[in-house]
CHARMM internal coordinates of N, CA and C (Angstrom, degrees):
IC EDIT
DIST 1 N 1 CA 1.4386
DIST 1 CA 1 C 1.5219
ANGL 1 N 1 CA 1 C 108.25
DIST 1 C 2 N 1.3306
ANGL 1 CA 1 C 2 N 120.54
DIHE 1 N 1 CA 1 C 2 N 149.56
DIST 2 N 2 CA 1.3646
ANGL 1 C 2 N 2 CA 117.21
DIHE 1 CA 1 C 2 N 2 CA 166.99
DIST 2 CA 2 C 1.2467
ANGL 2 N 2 CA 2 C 119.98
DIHE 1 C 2 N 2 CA 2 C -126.54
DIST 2 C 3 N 1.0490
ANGL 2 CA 2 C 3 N 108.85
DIHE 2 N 2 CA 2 C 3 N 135.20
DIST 3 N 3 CA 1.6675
ANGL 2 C 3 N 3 CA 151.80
DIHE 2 CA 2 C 3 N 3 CA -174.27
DIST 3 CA 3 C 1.6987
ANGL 3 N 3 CA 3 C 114.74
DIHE 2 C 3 N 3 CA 3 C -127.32
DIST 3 C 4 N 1.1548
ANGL 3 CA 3 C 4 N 102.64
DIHE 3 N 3 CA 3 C 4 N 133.69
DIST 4 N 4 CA 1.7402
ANGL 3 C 4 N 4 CA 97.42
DIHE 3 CA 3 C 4 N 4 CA 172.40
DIST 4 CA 4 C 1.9087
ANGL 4 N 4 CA 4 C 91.57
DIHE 3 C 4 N 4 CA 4 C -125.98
DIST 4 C 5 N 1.0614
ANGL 4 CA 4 C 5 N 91.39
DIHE 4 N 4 CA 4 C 5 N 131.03
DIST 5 N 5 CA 1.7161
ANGL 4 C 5 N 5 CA 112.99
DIHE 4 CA 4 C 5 N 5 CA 165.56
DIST 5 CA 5 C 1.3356
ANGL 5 N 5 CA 5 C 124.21
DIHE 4 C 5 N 5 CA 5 C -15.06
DIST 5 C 6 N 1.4615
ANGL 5 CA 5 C 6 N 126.10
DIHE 5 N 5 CA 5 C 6 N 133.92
DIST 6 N 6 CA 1.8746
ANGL 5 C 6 N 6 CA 107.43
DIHE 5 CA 5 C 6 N 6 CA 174.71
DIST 6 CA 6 C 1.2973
ANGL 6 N 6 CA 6 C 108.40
DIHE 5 C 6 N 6 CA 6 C 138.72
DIST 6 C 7 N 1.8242
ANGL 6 CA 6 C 7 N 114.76
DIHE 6 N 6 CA 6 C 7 N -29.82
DIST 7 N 7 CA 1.5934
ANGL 6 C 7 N 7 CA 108.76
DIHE 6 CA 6 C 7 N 7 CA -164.04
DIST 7 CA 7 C 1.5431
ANGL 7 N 7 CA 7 C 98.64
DIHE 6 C 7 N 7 CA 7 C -155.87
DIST 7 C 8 N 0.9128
ANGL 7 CA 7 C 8 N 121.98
DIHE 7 N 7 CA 7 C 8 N 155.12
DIST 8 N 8 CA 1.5637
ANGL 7 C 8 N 8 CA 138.36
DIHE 7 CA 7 C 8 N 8 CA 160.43
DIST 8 CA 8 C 1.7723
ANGL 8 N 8 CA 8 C 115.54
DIHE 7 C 8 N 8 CA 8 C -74.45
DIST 8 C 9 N 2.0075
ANGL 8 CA 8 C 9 N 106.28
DIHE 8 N 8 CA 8 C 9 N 115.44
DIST 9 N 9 CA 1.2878
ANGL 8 C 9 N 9 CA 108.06
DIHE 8 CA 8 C 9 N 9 CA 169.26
DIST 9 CA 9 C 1.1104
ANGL 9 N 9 CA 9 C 124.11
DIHE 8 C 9 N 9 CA 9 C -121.89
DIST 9 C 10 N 1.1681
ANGL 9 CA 9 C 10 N 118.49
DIHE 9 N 9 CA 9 C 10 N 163.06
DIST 10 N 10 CA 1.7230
ANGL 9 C 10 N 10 CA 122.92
DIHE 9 CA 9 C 10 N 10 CA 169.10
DIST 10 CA 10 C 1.4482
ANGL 10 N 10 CA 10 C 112.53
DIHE 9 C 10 N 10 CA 10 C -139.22
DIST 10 C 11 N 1.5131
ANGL 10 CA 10 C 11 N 90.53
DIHE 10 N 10 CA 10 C 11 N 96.10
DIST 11 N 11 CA 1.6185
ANGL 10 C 11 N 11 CA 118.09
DIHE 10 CA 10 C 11 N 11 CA 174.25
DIST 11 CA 11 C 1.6044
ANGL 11 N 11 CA 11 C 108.64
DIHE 10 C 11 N 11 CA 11 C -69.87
DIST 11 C 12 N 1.5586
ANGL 11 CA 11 C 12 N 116.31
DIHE 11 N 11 CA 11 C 12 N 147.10
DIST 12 N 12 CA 1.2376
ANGL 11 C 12 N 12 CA 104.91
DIHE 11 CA 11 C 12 N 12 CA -178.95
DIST 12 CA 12 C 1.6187
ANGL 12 N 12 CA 12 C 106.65
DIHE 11 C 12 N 12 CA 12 C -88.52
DIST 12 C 13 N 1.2799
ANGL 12 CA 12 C 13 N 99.03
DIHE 12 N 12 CA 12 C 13 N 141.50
DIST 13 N 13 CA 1.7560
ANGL 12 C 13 N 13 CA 106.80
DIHE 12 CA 12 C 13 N 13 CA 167.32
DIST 13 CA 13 C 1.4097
ANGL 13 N 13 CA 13 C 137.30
DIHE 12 C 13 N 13 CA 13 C -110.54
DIST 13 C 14 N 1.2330
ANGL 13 CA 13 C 14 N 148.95
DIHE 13 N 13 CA 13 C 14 N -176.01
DIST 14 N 14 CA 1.1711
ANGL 13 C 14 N 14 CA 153.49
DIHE 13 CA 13 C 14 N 14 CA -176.33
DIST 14 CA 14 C 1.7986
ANGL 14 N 14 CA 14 C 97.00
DIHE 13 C 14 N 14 CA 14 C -130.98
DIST 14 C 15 N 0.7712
ANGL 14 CA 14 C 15 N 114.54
DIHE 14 N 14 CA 14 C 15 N 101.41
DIST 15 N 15 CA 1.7692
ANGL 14 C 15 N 15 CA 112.33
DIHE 14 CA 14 C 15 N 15 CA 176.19
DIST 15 CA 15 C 1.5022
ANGL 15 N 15 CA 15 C 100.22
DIHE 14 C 15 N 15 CA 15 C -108.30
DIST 15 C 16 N 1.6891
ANGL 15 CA 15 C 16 N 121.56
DIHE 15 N 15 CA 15 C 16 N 136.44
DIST 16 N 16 CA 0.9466
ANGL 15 C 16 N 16 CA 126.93
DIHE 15 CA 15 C 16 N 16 CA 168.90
DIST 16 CA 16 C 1.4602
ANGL 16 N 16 CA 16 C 100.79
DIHE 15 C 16 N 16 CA 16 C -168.58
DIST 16 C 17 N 1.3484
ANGL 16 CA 16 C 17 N 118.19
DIHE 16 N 16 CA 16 C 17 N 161.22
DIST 17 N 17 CA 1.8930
ANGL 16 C 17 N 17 CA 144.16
DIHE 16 CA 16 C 17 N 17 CA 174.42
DIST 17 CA 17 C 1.7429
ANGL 17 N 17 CA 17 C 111.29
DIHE 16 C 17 N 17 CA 17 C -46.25
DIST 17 C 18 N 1.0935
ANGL 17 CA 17 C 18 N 130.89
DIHE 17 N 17 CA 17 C 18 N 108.52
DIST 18 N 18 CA 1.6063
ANGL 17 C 18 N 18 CA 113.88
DIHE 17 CA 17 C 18 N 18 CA 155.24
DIST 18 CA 18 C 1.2615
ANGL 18 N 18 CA 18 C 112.58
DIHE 17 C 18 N 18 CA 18 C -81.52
DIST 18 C 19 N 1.5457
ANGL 18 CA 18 C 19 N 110.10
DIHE 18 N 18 CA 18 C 19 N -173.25
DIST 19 N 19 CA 1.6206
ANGL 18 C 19 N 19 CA 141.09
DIHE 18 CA 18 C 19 N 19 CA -161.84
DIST 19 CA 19 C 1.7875
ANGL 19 N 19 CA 19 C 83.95
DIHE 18 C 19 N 19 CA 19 C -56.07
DIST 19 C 20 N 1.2269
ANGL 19 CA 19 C 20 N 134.08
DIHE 19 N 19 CA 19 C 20 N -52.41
DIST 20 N 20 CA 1.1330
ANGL 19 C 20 N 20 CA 133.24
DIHE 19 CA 19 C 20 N 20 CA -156.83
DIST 20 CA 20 C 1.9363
ANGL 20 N 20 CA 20 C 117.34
DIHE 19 C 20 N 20 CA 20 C -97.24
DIST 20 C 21 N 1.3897
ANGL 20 CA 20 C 21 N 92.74
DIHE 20 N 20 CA 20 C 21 N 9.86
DIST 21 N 21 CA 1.6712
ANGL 20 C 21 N 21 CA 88.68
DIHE 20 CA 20 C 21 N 21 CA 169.62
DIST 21 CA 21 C 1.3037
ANGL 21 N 21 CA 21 C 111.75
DIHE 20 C 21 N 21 CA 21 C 76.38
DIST 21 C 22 N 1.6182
ANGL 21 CA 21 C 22 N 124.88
DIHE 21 N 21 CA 21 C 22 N 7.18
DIST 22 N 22 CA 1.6317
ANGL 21 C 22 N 22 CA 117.66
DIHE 21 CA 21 C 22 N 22 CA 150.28
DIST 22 CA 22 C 1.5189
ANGL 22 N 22 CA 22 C 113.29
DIHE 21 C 22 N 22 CA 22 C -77.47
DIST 22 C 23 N 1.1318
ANGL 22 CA 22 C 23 N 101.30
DIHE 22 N 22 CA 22 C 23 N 175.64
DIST 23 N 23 CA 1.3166
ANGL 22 C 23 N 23 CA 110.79
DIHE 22 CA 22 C 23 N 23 CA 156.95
DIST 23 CA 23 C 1.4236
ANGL 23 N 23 CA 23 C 114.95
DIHE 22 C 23 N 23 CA 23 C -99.57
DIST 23 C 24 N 1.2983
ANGL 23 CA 23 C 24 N 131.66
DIHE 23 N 23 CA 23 C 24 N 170.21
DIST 24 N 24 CA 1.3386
ANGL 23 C 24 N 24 CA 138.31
DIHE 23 CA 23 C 24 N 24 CA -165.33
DIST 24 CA 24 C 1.5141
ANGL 24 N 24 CA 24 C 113.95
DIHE 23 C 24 N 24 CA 24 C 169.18
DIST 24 C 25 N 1.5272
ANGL 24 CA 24 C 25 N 120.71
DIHE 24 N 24 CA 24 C 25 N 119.93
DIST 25 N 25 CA 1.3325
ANGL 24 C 25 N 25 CA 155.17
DIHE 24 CA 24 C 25 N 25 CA 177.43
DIST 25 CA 25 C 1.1905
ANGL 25 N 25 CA 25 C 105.11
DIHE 24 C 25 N 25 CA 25 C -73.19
DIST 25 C 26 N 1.3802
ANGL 25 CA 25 C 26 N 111.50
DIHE 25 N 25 CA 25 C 26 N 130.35
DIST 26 N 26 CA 1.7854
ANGL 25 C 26 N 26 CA 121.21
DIHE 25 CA 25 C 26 N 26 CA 152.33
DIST 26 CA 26 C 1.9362
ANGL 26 N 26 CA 26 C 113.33
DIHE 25 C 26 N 26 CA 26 C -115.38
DIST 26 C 27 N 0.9278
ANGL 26 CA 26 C 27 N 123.18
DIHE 26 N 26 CA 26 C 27 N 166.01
DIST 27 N 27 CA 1.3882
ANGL 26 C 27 N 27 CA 129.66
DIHE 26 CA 26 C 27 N 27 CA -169.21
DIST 27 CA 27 C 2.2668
ANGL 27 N 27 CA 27 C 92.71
DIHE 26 C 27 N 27 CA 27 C -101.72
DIST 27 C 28 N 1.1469
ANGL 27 CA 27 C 28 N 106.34
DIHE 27 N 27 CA 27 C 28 N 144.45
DIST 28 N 28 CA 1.4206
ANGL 27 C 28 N 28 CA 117.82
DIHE 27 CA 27 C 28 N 28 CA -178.69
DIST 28 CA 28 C 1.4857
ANGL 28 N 28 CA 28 C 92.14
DIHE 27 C 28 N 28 CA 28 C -59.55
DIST 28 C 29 N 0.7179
ANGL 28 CA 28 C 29 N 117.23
DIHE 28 N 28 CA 28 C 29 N -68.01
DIST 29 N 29 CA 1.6418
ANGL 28 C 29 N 29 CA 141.29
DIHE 28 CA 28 C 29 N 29 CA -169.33
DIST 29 CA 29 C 1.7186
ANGL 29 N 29 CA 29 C 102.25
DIHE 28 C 29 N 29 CA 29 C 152.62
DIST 29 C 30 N 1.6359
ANGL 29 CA 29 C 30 N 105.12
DIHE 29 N 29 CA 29 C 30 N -133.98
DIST 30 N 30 CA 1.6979
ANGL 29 C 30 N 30 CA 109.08
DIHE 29 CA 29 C 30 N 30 CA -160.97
DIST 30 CA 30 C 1.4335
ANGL 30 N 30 CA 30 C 85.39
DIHE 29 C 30 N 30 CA 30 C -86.51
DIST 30 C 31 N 1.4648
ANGL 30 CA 30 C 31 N 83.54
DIHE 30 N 30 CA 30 C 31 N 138.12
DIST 31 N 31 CA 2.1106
ANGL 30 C 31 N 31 CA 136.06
DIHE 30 CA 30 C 31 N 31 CA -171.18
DIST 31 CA 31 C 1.4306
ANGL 31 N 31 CA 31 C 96.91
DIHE 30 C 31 N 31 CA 31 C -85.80
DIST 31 C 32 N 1.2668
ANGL 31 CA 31 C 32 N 120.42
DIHE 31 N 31 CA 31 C 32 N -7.62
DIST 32 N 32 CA 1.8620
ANGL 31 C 32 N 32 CA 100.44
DIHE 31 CA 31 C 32 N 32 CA -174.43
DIST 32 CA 32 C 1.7101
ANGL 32 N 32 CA 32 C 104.12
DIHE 31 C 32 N 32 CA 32 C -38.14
DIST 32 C 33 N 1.1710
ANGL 32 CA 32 C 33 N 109.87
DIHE 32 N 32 CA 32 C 33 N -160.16
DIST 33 N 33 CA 1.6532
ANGL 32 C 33 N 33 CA 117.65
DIHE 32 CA 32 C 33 N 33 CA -172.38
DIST 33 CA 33 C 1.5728
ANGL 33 N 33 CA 33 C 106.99
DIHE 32 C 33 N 33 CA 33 C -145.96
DIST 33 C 34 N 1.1195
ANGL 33 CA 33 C 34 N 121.30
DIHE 33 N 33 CA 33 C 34 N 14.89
DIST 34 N 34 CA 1.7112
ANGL 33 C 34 N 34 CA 156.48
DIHE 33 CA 33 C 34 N 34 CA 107.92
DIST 34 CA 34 C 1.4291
ANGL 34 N 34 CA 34 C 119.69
DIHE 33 C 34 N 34 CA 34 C -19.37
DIST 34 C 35 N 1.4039
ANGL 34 CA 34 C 35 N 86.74
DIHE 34 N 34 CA 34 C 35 N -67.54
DIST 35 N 35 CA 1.8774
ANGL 34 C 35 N 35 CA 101.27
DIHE 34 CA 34 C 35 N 35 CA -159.44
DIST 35 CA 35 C 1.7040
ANGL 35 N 35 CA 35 C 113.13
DIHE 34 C 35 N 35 CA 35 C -82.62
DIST 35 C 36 N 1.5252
ANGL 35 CA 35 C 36 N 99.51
DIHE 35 N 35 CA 35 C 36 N 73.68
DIST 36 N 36 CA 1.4206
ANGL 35 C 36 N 36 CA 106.24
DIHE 35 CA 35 C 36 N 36 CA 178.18
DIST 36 CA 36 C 1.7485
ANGL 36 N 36 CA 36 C 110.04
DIHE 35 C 36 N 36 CA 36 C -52.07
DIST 36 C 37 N 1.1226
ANGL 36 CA 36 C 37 N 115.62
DIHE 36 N 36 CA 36 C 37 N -18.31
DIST 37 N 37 CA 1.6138
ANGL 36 C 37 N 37 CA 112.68
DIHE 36 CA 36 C 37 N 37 CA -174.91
DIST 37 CA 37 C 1.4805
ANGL 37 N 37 CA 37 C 98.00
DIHE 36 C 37 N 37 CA 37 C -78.22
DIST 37 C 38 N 1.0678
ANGL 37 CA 37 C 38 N 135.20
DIHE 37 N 37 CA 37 C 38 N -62.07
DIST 38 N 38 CA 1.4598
ANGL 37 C 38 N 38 CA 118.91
DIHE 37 CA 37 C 38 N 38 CA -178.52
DIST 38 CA 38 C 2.0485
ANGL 38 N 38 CA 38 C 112.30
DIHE 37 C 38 N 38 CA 38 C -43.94
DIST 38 C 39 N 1.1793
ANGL 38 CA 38 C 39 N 107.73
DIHE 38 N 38 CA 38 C 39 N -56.04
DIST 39 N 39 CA 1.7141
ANGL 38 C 39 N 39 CA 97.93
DIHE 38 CA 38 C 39 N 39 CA 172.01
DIST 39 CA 39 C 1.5542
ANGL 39 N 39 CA 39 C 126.99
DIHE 38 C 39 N 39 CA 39 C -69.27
DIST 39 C 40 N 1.2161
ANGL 39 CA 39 C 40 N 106.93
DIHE 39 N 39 CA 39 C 40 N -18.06
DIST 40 N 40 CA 1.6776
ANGL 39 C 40 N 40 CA 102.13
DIHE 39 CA 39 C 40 N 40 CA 147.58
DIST 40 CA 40 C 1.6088
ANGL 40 N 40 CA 40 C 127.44
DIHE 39 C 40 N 40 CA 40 C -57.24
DIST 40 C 41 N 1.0326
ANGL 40 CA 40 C 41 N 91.19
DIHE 40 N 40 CA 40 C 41 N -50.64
DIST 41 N 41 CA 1.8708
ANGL 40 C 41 N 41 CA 106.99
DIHE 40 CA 40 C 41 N 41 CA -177.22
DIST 41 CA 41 C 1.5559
ANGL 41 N 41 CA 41 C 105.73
DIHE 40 C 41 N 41 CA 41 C -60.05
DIST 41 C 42 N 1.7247
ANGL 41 CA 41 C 42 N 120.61
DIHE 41 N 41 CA 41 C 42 N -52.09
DIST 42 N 42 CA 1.3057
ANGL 41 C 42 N 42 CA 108.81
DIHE 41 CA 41 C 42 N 42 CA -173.62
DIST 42 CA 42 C 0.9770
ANGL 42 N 42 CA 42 C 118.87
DIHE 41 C 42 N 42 CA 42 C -90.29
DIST 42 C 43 N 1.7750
ANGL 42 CA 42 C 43 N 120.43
DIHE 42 N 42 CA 42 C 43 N 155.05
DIST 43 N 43 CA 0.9335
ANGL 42 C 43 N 43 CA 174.84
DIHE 42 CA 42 C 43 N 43 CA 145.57
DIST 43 CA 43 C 1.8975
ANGL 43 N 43 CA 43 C 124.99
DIHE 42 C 43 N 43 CA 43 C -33.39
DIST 43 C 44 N 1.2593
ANGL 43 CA 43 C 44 N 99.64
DIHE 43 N 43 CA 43 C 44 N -41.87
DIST 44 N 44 CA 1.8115
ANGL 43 C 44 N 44 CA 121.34
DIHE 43 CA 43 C 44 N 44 CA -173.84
DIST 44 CA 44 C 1.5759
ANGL 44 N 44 CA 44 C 100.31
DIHE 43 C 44 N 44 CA 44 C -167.37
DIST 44 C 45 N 1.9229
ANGL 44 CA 44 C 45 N 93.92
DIHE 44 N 44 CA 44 C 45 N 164.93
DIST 45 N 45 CA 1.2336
ANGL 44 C 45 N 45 CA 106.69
DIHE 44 CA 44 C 45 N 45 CA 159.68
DIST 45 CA 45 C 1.5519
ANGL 45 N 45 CA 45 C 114.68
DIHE 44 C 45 N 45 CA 45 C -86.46
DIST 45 C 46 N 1.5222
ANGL 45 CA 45 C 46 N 99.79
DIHE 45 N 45 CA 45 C 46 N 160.21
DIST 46 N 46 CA 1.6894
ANGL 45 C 46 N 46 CA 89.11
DIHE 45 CA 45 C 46 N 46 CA 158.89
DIST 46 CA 46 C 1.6392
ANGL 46 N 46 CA 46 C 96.43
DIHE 45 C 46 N 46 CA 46 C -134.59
DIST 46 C 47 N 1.6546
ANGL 46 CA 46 C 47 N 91.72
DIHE 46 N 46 CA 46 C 47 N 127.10
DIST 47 N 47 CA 1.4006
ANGL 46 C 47 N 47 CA 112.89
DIHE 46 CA 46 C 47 N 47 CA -168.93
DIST 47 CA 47 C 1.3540
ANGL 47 N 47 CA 47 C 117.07
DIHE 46 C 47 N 47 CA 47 C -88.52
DIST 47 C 48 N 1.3895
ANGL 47 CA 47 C 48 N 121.21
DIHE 47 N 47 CA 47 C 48 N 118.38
DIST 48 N 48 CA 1.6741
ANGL 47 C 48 N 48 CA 128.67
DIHE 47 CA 47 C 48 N 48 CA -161.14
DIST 48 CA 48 C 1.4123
ANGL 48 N 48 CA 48 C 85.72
DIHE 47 C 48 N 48 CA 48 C -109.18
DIST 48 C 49 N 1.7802
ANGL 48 CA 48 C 49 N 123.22
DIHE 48 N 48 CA 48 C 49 N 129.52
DIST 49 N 49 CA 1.0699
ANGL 48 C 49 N 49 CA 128.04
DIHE 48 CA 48 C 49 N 49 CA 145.16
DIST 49 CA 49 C 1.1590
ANGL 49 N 49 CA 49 C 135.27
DIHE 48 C 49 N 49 CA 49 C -22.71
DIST 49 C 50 N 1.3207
ANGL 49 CA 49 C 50 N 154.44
DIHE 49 N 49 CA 49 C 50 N -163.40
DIST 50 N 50 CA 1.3365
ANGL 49 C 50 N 50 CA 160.61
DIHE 49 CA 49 C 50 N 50 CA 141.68
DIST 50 CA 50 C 1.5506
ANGL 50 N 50 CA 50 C 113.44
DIHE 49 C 50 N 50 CA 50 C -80.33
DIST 50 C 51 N 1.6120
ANGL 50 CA 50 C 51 N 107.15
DIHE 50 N 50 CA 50 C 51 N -74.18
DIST 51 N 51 CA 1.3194
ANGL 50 C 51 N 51 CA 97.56
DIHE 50 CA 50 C 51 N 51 CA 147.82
DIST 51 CA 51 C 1.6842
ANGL 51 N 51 CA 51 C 162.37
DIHE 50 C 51 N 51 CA 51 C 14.82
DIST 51 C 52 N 1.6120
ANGL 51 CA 51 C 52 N 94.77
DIHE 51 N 51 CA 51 C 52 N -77.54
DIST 52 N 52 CA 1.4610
ANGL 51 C 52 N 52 CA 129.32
DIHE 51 CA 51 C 52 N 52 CA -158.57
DIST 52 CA 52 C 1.7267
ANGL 52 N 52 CA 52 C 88.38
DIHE 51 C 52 N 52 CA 52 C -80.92
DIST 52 C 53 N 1.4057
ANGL 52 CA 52 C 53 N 129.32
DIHE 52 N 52 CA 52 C 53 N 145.34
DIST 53 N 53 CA 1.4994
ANGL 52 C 53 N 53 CA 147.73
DIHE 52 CA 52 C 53 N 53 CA 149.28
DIST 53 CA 53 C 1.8616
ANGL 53 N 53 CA 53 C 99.09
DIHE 52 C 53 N 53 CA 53 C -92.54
DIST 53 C 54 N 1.4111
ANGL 53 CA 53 C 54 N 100.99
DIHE 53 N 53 CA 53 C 54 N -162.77
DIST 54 N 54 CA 1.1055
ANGL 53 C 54 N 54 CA 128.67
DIHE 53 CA 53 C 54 N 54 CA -167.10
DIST 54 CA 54 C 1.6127
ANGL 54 N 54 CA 54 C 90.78
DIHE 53 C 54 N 54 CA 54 C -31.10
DIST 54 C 55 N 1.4954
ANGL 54 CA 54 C 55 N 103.87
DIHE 54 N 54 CA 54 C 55 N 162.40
DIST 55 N 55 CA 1.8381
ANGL 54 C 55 N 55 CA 119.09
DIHE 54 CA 54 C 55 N 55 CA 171.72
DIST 55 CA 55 C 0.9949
ANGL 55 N 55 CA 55 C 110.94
DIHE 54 C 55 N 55 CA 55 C -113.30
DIST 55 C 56 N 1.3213
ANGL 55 CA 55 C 56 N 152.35
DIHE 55 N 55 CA 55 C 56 N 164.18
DIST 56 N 56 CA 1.3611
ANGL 55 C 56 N 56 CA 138.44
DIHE 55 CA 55 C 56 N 56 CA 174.43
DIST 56 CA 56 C 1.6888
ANGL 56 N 56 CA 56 C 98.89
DIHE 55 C 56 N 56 CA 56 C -140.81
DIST 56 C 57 N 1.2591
ANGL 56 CA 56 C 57 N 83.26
DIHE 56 N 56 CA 56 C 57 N 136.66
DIST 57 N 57 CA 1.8433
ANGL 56 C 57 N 57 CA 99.75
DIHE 56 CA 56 C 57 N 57 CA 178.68
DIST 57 CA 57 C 1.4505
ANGL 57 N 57 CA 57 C 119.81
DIHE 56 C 57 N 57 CA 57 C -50.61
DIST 57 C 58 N 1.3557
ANGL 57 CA 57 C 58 N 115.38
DIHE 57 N 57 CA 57 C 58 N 106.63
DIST 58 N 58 CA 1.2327
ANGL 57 C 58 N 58 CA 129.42
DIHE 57 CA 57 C 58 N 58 CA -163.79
DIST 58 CA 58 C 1.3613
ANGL 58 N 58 CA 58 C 121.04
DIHE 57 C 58 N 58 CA 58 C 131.75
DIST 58 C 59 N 1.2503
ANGL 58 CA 58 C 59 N 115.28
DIHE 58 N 58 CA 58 C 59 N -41.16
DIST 59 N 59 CA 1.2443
ANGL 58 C 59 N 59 CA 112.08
DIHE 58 CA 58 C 59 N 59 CA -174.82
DIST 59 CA 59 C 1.2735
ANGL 59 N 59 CA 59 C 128.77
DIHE 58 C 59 N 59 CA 59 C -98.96
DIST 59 C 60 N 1.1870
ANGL 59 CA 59 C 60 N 120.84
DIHE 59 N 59 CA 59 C 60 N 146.35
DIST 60 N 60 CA 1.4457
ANGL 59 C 60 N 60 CA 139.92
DIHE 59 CA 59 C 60 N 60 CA 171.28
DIST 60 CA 60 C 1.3396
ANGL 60 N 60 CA 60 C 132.27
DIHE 59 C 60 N 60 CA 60 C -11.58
DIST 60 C 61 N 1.0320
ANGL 60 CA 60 C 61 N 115.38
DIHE 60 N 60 CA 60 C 61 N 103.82
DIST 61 N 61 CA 2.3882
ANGL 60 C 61 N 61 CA 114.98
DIHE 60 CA 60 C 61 N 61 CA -174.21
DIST 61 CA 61 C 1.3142
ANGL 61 N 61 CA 61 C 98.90
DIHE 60 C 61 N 61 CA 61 C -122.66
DIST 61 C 62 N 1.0637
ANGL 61 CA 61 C 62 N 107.41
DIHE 61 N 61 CA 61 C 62 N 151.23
DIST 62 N 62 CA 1.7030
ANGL 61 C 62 N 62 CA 125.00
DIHE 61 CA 61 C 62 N 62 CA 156.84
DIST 62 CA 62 C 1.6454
ANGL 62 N 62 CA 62 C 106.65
DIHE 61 C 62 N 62 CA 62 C -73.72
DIST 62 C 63 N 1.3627
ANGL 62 CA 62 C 63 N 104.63
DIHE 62 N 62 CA 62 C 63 N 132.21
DIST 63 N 63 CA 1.6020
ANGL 62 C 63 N 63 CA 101.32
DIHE 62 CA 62 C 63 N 63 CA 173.52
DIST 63 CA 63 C 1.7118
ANGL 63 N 63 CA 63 C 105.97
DIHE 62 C 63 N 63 CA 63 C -123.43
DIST 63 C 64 N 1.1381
ANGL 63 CA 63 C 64 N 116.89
DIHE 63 N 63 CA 63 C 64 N -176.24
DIST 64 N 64 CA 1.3443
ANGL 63 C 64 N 64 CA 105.51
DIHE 63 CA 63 C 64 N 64 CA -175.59
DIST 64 CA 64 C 1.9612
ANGL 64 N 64 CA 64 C 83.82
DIHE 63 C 64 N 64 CA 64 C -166.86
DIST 64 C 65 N 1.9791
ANGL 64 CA 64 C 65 N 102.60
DIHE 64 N 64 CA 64 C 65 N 88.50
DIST 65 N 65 CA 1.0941
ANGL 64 C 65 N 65 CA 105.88
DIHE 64 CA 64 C 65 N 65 CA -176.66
DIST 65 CA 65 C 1.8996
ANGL 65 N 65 CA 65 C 108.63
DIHE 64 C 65 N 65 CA 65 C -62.45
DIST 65 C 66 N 1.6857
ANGL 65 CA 65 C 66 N 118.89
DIHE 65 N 65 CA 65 C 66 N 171.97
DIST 66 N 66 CA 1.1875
ANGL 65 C 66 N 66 CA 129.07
DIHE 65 CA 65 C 66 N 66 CA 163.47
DIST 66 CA 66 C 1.4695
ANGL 66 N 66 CA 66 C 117.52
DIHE 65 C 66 N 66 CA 66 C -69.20
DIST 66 C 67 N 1.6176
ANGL 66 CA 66 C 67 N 95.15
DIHE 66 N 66 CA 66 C 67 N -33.27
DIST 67 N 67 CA 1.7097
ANGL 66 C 67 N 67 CA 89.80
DIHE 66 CA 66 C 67 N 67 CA -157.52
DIST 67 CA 67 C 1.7191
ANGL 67 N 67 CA 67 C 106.39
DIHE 66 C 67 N 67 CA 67 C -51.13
DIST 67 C 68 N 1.5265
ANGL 67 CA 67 C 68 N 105.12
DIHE 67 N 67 CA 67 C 68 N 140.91
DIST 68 N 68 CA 1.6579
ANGL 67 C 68 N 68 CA 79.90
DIHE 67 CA 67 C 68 N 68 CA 168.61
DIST 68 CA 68 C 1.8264
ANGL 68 N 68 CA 68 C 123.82
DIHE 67 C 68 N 68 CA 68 C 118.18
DIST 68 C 69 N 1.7755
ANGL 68 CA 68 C 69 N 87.03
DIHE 68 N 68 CA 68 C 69 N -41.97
DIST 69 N 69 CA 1.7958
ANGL 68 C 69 N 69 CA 97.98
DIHE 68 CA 68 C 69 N 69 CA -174.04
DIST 69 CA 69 C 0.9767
ANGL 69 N 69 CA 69 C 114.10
DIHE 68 C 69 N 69 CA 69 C -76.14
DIST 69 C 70 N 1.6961
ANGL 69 CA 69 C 70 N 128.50
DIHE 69 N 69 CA 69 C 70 N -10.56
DIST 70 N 70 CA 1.1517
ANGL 69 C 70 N 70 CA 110.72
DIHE 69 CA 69 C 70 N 70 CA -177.74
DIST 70 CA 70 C 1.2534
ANGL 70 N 70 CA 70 C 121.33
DIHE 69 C 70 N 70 CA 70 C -145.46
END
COOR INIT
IC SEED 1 N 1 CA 1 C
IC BUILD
């Protein structure tokens, strides 16, 4: 995912179980605030530090699923 450094985001995600019983996040695709099809599709945020630049596939995010908030 890309992110450049400076601010706190919450990209939309798809969170769900693989073959092996983790959990594991995918990105909607493009986050504009336009693209009602990506916030239909997801599921959770995935919460990018302030900090943090680019993400790289594989690694570790904070998510902060829907189920639940309301």
């Amino acid at each position: 995912m890309k992110k450049s450094p400076g601010r706190l985001e919450f990209q939309r995600g798809i969170l769900e179980t693989d073959e092996q019983g983790r959990l594991v996040v995918s990105s909607t695709g493009q986050q504009g605030s336009g693209i009602l099809r990506s916030m239909s599709q997801a599921n959770c945020f995935i919460i990018l530090p302030t900090g943090c630049g680019n993400v790289a596939a594989g690694s570790e995010v904070l998510v902060e699923p829907f189920e639940g908030l309301v």
